[in-house]
C-alpha positions in Angstrom: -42.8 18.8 28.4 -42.7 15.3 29.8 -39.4 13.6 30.7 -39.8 9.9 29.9 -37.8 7.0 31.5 -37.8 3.6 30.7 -40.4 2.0 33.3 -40.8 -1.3 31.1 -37.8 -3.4 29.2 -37.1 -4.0 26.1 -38.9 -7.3 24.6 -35.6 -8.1 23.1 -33.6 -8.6 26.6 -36.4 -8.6 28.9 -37.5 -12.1 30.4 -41.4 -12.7 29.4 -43.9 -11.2 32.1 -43.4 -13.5 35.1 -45.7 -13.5 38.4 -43.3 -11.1 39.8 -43.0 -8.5 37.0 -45.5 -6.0 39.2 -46.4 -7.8 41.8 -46.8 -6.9 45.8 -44.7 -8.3 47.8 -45.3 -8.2 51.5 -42.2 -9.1 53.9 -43.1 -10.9 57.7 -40.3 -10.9 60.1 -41.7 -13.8 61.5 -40.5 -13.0 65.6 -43.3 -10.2 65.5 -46.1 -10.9 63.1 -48.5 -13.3 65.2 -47.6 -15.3 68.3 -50.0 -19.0 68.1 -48.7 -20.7 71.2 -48.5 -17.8 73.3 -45.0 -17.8 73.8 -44.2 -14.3 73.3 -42.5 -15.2 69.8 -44.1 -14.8 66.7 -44.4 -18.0 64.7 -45.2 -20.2 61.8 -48.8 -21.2 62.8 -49.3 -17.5 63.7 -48.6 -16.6 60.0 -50.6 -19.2 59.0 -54.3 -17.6 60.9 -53.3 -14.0 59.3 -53.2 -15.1 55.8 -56.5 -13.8 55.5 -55.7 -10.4 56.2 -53.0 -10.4 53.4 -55.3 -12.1 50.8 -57.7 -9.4 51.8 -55.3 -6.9 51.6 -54.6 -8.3 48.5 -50.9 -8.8 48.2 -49.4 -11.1 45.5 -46.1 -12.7 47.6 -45.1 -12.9 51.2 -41.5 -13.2 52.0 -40.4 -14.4 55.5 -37.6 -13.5 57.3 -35.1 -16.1 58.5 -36.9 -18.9 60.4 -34.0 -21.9 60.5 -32.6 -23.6 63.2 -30.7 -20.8 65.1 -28.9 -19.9 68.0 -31.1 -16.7 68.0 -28.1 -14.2 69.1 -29.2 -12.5 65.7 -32.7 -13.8 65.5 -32.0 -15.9 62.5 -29.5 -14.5 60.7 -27.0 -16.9 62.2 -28.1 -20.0 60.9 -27.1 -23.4 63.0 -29.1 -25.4 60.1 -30.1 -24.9 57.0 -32.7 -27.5 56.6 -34.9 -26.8 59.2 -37.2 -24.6 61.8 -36.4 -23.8 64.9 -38.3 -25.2 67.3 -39.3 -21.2 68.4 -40.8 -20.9 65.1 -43.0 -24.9 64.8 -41.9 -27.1 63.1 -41.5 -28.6 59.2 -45.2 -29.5 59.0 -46.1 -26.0 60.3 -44.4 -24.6 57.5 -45.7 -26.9 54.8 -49.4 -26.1 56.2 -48.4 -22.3 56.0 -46.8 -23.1 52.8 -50.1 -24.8 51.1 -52.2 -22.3 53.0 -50.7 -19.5 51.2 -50.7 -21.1 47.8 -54.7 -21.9 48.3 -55.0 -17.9 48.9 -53.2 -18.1 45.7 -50.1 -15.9 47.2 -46.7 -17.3 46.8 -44.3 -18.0 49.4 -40.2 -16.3 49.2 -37.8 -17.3 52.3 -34.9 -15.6 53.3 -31.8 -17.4 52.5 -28.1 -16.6 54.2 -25.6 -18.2 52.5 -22.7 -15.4 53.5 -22.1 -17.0 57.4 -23.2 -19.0 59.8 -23.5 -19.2 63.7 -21.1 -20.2 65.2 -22.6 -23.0 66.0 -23.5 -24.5 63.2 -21.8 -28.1 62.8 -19.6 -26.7 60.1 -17.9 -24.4 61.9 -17.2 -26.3 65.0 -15.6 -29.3 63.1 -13.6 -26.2 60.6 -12.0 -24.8 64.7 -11.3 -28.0 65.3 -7.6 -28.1 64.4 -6.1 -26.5 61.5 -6.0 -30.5 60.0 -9.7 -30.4 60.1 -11.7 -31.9 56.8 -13.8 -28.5 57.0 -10.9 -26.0 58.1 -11.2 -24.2 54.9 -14.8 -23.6 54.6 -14.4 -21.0 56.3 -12.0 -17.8 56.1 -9.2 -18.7 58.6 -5.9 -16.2 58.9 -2.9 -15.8 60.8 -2.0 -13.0 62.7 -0.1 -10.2 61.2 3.8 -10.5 62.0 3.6 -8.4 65.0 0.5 -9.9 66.3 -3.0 -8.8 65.6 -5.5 -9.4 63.0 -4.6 -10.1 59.5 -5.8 -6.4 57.7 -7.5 -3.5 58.5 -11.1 -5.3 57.6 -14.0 -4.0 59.7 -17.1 -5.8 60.9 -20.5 -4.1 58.9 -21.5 -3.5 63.1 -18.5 -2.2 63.8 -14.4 -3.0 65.0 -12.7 -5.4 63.5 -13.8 -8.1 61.2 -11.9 -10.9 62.6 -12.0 -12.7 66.0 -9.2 -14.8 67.3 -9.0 -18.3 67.9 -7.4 -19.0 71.0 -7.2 -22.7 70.0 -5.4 -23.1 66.8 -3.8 -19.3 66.7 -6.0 -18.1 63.9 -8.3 -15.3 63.1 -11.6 -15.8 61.6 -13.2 -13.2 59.0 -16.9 -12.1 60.3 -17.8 -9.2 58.2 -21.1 -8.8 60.7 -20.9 -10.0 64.4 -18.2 -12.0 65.5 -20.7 -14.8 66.1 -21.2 -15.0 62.4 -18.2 -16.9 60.6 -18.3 -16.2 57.1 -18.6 -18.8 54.6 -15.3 -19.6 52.1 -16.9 -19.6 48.8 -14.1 -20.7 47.0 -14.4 -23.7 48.0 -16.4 -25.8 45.6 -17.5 -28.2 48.5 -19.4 -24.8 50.5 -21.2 -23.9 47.1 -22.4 -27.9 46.7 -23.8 -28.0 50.2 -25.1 -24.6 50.1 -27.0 -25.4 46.8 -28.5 -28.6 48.3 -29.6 -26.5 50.9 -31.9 -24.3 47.8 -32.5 -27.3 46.2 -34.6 -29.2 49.7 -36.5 -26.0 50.1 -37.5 -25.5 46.3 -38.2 -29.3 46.5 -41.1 -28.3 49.4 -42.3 -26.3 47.2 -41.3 -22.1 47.9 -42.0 -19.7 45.0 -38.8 -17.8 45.6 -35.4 -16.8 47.2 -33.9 -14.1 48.7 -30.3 -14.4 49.2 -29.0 -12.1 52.3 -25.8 -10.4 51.2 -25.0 -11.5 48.3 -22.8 -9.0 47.1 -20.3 -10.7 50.3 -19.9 -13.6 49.3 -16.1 -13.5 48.0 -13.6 -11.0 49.4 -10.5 -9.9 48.2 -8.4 -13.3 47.4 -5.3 -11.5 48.1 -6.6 -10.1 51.9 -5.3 -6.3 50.9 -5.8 -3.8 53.6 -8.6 -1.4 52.6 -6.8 1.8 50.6 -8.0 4.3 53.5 -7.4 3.2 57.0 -10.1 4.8 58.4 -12.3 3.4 55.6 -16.2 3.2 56.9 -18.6 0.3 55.4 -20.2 2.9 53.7 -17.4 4.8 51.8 -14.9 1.8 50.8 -15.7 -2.2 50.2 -13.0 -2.9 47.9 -12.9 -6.4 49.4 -16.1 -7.3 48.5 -18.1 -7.1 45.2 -15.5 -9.9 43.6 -15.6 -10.7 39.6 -16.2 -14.2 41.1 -20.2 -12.8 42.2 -21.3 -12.9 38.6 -20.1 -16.2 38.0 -21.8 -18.0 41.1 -24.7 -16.2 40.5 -25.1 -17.7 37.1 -24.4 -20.7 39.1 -27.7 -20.0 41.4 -29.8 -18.7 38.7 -29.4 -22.8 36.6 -30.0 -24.2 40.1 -33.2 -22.4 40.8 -34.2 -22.3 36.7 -34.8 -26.1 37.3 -37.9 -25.3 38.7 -40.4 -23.5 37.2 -41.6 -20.1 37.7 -39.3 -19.2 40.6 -38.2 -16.1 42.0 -34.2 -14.8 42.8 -33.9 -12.1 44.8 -30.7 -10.5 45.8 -29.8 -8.1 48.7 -27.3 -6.0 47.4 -25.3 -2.5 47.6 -24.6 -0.8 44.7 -26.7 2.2 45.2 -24.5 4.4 43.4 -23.1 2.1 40.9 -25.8 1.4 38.0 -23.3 -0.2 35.8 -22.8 -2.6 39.0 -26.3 -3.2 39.4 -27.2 -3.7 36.1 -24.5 -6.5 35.3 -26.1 -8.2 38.5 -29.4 -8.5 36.1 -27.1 -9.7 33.6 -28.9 -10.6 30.1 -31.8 -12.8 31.4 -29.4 -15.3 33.0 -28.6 -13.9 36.8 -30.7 -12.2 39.1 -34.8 -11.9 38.4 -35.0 -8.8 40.8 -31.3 -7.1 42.6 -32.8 -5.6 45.0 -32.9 -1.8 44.4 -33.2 0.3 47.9 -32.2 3.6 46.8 -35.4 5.2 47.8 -34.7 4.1 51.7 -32.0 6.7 51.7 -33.2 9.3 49.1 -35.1 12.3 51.0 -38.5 12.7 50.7 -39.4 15.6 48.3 -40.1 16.3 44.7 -36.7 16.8 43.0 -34.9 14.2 45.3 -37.7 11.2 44.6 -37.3 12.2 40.7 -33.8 11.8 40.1 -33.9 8.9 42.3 -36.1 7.3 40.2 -34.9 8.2 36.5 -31.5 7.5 37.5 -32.6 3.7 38.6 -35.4 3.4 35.3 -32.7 4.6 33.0 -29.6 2.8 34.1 -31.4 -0.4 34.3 -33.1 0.2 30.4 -33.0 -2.7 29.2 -31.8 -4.9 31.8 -34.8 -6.8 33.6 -37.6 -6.2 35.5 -37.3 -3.2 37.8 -37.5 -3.1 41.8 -39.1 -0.8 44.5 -39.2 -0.7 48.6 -39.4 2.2 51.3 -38.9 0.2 54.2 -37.7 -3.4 55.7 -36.5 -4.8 59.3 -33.0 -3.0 59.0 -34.3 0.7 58.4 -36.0 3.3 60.9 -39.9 2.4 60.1 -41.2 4.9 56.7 -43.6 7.1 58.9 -40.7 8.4 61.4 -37.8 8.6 58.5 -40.3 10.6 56.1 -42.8 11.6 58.6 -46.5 11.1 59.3 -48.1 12.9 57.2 -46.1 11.9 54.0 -47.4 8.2 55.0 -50.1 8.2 52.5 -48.0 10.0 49.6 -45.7 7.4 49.7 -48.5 4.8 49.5 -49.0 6.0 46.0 -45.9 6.6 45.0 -44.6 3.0 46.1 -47.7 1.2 45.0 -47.7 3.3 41.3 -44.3 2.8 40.4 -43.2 -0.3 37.7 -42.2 -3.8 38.6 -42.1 -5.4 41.7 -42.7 -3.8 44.9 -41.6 -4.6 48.4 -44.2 -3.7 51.3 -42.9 -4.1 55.2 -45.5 -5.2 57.7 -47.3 -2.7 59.7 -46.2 0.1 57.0 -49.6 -0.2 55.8 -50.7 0.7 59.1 -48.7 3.9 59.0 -46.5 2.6 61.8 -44.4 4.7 63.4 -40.7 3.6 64.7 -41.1 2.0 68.1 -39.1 3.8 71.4 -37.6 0.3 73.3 -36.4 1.0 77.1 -32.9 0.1 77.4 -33.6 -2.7 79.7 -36.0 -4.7 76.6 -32.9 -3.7 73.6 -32.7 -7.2 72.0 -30.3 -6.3 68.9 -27.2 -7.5 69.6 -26.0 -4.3 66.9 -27.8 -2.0 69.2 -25.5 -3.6 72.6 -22.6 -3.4 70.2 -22.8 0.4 68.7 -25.8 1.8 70.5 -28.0 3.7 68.5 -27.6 1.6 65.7 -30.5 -0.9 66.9 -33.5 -2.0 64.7 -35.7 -3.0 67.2 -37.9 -0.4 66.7 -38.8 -1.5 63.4 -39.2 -5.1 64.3 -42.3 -5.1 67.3 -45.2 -7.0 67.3 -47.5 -6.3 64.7 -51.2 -4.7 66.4 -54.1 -6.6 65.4 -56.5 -5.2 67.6 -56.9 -3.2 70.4 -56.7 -6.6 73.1 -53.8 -6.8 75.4 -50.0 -7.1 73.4 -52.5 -5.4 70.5 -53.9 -8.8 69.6 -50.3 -10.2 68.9 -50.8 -13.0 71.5 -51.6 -14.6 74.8 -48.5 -14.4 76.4 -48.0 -11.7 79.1 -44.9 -10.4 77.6 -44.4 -10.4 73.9 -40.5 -10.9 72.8 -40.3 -7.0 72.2 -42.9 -4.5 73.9 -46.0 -3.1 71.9 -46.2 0.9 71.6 -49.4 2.4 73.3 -49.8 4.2 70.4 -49.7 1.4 67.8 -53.1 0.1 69.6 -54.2 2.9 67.9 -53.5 1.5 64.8 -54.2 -1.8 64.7 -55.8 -4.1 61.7 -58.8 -4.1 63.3 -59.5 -0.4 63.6 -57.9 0.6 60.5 -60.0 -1.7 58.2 -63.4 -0.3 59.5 -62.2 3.6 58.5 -63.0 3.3 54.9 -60.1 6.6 54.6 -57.6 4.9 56.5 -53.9 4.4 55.8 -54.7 0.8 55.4 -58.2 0.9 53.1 -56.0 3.5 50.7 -53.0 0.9 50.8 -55.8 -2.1 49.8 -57.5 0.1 47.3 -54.3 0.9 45.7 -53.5 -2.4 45.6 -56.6 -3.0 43.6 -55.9 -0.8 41.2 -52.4 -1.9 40.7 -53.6 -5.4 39.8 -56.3 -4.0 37.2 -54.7 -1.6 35.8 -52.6 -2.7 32.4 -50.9 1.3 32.7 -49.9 0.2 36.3 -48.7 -3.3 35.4 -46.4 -2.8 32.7 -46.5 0.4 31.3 -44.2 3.1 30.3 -43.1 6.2 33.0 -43.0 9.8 31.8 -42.6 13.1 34.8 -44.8 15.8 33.5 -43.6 19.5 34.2 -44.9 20.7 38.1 -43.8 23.2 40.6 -41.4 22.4 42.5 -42.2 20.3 44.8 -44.9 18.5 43.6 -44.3 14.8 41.9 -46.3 14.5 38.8 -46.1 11.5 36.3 -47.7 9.2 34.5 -48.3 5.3 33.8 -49.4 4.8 30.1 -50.1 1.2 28.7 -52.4 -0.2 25.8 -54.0 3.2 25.0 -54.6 4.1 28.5 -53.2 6.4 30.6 -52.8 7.1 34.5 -51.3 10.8 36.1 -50.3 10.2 39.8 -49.9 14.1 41.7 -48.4 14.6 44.5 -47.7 17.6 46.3 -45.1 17.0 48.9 -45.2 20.9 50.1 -47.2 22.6 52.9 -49.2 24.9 50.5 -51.7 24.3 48.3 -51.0 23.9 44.9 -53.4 25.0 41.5 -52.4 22.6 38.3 -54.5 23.5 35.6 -53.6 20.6 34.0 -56.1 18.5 35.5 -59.3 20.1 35.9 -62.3 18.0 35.7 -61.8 16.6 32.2 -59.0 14.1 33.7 -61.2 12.2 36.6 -59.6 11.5 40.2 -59.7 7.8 41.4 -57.8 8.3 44.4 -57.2 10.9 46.6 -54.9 10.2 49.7 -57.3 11.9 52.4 -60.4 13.7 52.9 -58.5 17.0 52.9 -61.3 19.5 52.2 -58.3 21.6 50.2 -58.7 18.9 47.6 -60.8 20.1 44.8 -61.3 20.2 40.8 -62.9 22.3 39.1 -63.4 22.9 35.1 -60.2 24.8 35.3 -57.9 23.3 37.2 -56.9 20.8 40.1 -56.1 22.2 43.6 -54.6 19.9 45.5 -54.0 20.3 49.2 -50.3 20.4 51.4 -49.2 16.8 51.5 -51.9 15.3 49.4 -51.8 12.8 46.4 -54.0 11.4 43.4 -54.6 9.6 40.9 -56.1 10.5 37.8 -57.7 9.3 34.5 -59.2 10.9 31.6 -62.7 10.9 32.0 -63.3 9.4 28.6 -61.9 6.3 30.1 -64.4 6.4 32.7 -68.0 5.6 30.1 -67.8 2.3 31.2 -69.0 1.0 34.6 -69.3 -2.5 36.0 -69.8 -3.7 39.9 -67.0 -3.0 42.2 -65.1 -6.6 42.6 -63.5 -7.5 45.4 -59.7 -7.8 45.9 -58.1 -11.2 45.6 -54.6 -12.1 45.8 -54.8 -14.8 43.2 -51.9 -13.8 40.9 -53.1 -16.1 38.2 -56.4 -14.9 38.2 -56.9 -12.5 34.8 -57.6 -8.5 35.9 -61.4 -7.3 35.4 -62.4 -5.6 32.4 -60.1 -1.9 32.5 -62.0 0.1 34.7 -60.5 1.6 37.8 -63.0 4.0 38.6 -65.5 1.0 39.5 -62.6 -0.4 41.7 -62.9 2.5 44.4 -63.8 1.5 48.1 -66.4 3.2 49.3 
């Protein structure tokens, strides 16, 4: 019996099929992806000379990581400007050229957006420490001590200790909820939201397809400043001062700002893993966020019965709510191949790229990356210095384009964060001339993600499997898809698809992959992708991948869309 979730939305409440509603989105973290100048930094112009690679690869979106004028203690996230690029990074005509580039490719263009905090040195904050009398004091979350001294309440810092820092000047404490370099943002104060929005509306004015707002669900604490019920509360286990009724109502607020321009994207980066009623309300009906981003699967362990309840408790909670959301990785998680391990890279290729709605893609997963060791003495996350272990560095190195010194990344003879010996190994280059690599699966599946009308938009139903194999299937305008995979270390016999249900994809050349007339085996740690073979009569010449979103899908016929 097959257990069916909802993998589409209702027509009622759903918005109409935008360029987002299954499209590929690939995220730079612009530091690491290609260094122009030879600097040692990744940069504008760098991203710019690599579209290629992603047109070829056939993506729909990039999203970039924080490039603004910044002091850099956080790489970005602490913003000094928010109209600008950082001199590290090129300059306002580098990213309109990257910007048109893009768009000629016919990918769209999301930037990261952090409207929570600011650097501290941002011109806001130093005229709001000024003097308690100061015009922009209350922009920002200022406190005084507790009656015996100390900070205000038992608040604590996302990177650990305290979240307030005191100011020796005026005798206040200021709320950080991340490093105490960060000064968060008052957002009840109409005059932050006003210059905040002016801020979406001069980058939206130059033309970007989309937004990703960075913590949104912290923008407004607790108006009363109540301690936290447990006093040895963690980040993870209690954020009753955060999540505010007031959320819903600015974000209504961002959603009229950026529906003013057509066709563009809202993105949120929020927490409610295990809170579907939460997340759901942050969809709202058609009027908040396009896509609250859903990272459940970072943290869900990789096997059959895990993956499945992760996924028809997300389908079914949102029913009805908008457009749904996948990722396995991004620049604050431990890289996919170490958290799920290397040889479950390619299974989650397929299950990430055959899932509905929208899908997130971190560079160099499609490489197979594995996390990267840094020495001690090259650590550049100030988290890492602050509670060591917690460090993302290792997800964040240069990306390897080749096998050239720095793995093609640049000139320079030190890039920003060192380049593993063994991602050389895996660079662009290499990978794209093994017709079964990580990489020419990831494009292939790609392909068939954009041709496929069960793959686009259609329904999700698990089938019945042992127990730790993954078996569902995509089903759309009379024609169906089965993706298999067998996440165990013995081979596994499904009778239900022998060779009257044809395989498009299979994740390796595993020689324990066969069909016969009775039945599928299907080797330890191997996926597919299946169709009936009555939807295979028709053939046409293999077209090439394109990234154009706008461009219609060829005629339905995935089989012809193979790689050789």
């Amino acid at each position: 019996m097959n257990k069916s979730v909802n993998g589409s939305t209702p027509q009622s409440l759903r918005e109409a099929p935008r360029w987002w509603s299954s499209a590929v989105v690939y995220q730079i973290y612009p530091r690491s992806f290609r260094d122009a100048n030879g600097d040692g930094i990744g940069d504008l112009q760098g991203i710019s000379e690599r579209l290629d690679y992603l047109a070829w690869l056939g993506v729909d979106a990039i999203w970039i990581s924080p490039f603004y004028p910044s002091p850099m203690r956080d790489f970005g996230y602490d913003v000094s400007n928010y109209l600008g690029v950082d001199p590290v990074f090129g300059t306002l005509a580098d990213f309109d050229a990257m910007l048109a580039r893009a768009h000629e490719l016919g990918m769209k263009v999301v930037i990261d957006f952090v409207p929570n905090h600011t650097s501290d040195q941002h011109p806001w904050f130093a005229q709001s420490r000024a003097s308690r009398s100061s015009a922009k004091r209350d922009w920002y979350l200022w406190r005084d001590p507790e009656p015996g001294g100390g900070p205000p309440n038992n608040w604590k810092s996302v990177t650990g200790g305290s979240a307030w820092a005191f100011d020796e000047a005026t005798g206040q404490y200021y709320l950080h909820s991340f490093l105490p370099f960060q000064p968060d943002l008052n957002w009840r104060n109409p005059d932050v939201e006003e210059a905040i929005f002016d801020a979406l509306r001069y980058w939206l004015d130059r033309g970007v397809d989309g937004i990703r707002v960075d913590m949104f669900d912290f923008l407004f604490k607790d108006a009363r400043f109540r301690d936290e019920d447990d006093p040895d509360y963690t980040f993870a286990t209690s954020k009753r001062h955060i999540n505010q009724p007031e959320l819903l109502d600015v974000l209504e607020r961002y959603r009229s700002t950026i529906d003013t321009y057509p066709d563009r994207l809202l993105i949120g980066e929020i927490f409610p893993e295990t809170e579907i009623d939460r997340l759901r309300s942050y969809y709202g009906r058609g009027n908040r966020m396009n896509l609250p981003f859903n990272f459940k699967l970072l943290s869900t362990p990789f096997d059959a019965p895990n993956l499945r309840r992760a996924i028809e408790a997300y389908l079914d909670g949102i029913n009805g709510a908008g457009t749904p959301n996948f990722t396995l990785g991004n620049h604050d998680t431990v890289r996919l191949a170490s958290r799920i391990g290397a040889d479950n890279v390619n299974l989650a290729a397929i299950l990430l790229l055959t899932l509905p709605g929208a899908i997130f893609l971190y560079y160099g997963d499609e490489l197979g990356l594995a996390q990267a060791d840094i020495p001690p003495d090259r650590v550049q996350d100030p988290w890492e210095h602050r509670v060591p272990g917690k460090g993302r560095d290792g997800a964040r190195t240069p990306m390897p384009w080749s096998d050239e010194a720095h793995a093609g990344f640049g000139a320079a003879d030190e890039a920003w964060l060192p380049v593993p010996v063994e991602h050389r190994f895996s660079s662009v280059a290499q990978l794209k001339a093994d017709d079964v690599s990580t990489l020419s699966l990831y494009r292939n599946l790609i392909t068939i993600r954009r041709s496929a009308p069960a793959i686009r938009s259609g329904s999700l139903a698990f089938c019945q499997a042992p127990s730790n194999v993954l078996c569902y299937s995509r089903k759309a305008d009379g024609q169906e898809l089965w993706i298999v995979l067998n996440l165990s270390d013995e081979q596994v016999r499904l009778p239900e698809f022998s060779s009257e249900k044809s395989a498009l994809v299979i994740s390796s050349d595993d020689q324990q992959t066969r069909q016969t007339p009775e039945c599928l085996e299907i080797g330890p740690r191997q996926g597919a992708i299946f169709q009936s073979s009555d939807d295979c009569s028709t053939r046409q010449r293999k077209p090439e991948p394109t990234a154009s979103i706008n461009q219609e899908p060829a005629p339905w016929d995935v089989k012809s869309l193979l790689l050789p």
